[in-house]
C-alpha positions in Angstrom: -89.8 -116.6 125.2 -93.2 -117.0 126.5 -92.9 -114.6 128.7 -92.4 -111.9 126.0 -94.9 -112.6 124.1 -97.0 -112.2 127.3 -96.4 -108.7 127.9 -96.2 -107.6 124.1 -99.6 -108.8 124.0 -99.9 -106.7 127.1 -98.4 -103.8 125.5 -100.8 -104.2 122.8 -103.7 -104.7 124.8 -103.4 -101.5 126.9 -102.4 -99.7 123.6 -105.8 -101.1 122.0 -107.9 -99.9 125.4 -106.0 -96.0 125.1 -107.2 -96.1 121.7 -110.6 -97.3 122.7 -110.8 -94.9 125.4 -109.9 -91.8 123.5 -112.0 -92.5 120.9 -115.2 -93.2 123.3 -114.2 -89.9 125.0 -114.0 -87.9 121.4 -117.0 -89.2 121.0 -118.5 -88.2 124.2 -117.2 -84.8 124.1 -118.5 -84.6 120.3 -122.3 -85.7 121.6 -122.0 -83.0 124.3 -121.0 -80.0 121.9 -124.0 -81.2 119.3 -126.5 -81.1 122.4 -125.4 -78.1 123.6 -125.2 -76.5 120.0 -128.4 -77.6 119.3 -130.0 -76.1 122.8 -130.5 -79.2 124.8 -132.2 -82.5 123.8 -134.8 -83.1 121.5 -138.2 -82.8 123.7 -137.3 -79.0 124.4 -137.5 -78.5 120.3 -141.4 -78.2 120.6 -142.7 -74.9 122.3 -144.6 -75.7 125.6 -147.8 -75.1 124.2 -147.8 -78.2 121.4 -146.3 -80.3 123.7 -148.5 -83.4 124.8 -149.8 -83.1 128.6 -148.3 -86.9 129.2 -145.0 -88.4 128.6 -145.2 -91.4 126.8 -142.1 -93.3 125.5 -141.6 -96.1 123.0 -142.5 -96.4 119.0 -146.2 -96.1 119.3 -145.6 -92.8 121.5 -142.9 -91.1 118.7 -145.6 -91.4 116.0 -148.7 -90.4 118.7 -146.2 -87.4 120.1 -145.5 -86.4 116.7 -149.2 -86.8 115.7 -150.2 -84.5 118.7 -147.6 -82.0 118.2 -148.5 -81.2 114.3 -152.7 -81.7 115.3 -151.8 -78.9 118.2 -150.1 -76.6 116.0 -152.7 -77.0 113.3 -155.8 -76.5 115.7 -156.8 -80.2 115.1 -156.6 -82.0 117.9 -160.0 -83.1 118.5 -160.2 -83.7 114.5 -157.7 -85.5 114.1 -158.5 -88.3 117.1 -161.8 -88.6 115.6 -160.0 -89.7 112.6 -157.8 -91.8 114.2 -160.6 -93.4 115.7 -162.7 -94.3 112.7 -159.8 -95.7 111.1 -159.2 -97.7 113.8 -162.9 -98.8 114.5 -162.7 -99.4 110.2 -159.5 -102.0 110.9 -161.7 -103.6 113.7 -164.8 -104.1 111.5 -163.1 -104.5 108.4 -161.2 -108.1 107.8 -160.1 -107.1 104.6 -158.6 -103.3 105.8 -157.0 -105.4 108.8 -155.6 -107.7 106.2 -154.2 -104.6 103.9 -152.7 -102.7 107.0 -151.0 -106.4 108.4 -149.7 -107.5 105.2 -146.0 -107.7 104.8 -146.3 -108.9 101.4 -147.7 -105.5 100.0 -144.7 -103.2 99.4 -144.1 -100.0 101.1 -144.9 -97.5 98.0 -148.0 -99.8 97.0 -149.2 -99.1 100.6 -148.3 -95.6 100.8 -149.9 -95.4 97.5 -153.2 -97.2 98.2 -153.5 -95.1 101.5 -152.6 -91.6 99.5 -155.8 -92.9 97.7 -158.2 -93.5 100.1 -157.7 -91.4 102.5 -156.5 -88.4 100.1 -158.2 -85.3 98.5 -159.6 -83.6 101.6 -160.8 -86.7 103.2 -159.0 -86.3 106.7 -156.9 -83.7 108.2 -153.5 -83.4 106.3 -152.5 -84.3 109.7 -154.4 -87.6 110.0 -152.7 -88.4 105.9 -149.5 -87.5 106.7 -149.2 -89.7 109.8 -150.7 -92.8 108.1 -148.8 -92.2 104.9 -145.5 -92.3 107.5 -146.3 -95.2 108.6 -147.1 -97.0 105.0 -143.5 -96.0 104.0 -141.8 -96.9 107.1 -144.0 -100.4 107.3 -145.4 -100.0 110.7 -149.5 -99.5 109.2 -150.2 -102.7 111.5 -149.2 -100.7 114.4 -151.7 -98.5 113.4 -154.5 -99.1 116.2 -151.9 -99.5 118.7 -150.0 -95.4 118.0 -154.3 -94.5 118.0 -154.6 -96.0 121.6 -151.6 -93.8 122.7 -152.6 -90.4 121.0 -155.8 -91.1 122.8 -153.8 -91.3 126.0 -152.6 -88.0 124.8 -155.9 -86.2 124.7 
């Protein structure tokens, strides 16, 4: 009796690794028709010309390349890392700006809100707003000096 149970848990077992295995290959071969649909991976989406000069990588580098990318096709490169800079230079300086941009307890919209304010109305680049409004909503403002440091690597 034992020995029967053995190999139907065998049969299931190698039933259960087929299954796993087709499905991880469907879902390879899926990946490789969206990639080639789409033209290759995501870096070659940006024409050679906006690209950054450096390859950075990690979540300080997607907002930076990002940054880059929309300050290059906007003609406001140099702009925009001024901006970055000052605001950067204001969290330094500032306890109570460093304590608004760190503050978990604030919540996304009031953030997104209170940076729409001070930094909207033709204040800086709709590049520089748009970037630090992104990062009010997705609750990474206290990152904020660190994604300045990389676009700086950028220029």
């Amino acid at each position: 009796p034992k020995c029967s149970v053995l190999r139907a848990d065998d049969q299931i077992r190698k039933k259960n690794q087929k299954t796993m295995f087709s499905s991880a290959l469907a879902r390879a071969t899926l990946a490789r028709s969206s990639v080639a649909r789409l033209g290759a991976s995501r870096t070659l989406a940006v024409a050679a010309e906006h690209r950054p000069p450096v390859d950075l990588h990690g979540i300080h580098a997607r907002y930076a390349n990002a940054t880059y990318v929309a300050a290059s096709k906007s003609g406001t490169l140099d702009k925009v890392e001024t901006e970055l800079a000052a605001i950067k230079a204001t969290a330094t300086s500032s306890p109570a700006f460093a304590s608004f941009l760190e503050n978990p307890l604030i919540s996304r919209d009031n953030k997104e809100a209170q940076v729409q304010d001070m930094l909207g109305g033709g204040k800086v680049t709709p590049v520089t707003l748009n970037l630090m409004t992104t990062l009010a909503g997705n609750a990474r403002l206290a990152d904020g000096p660190k994604i300045v440091d990389t676009y700086a690597q950028l220029m």
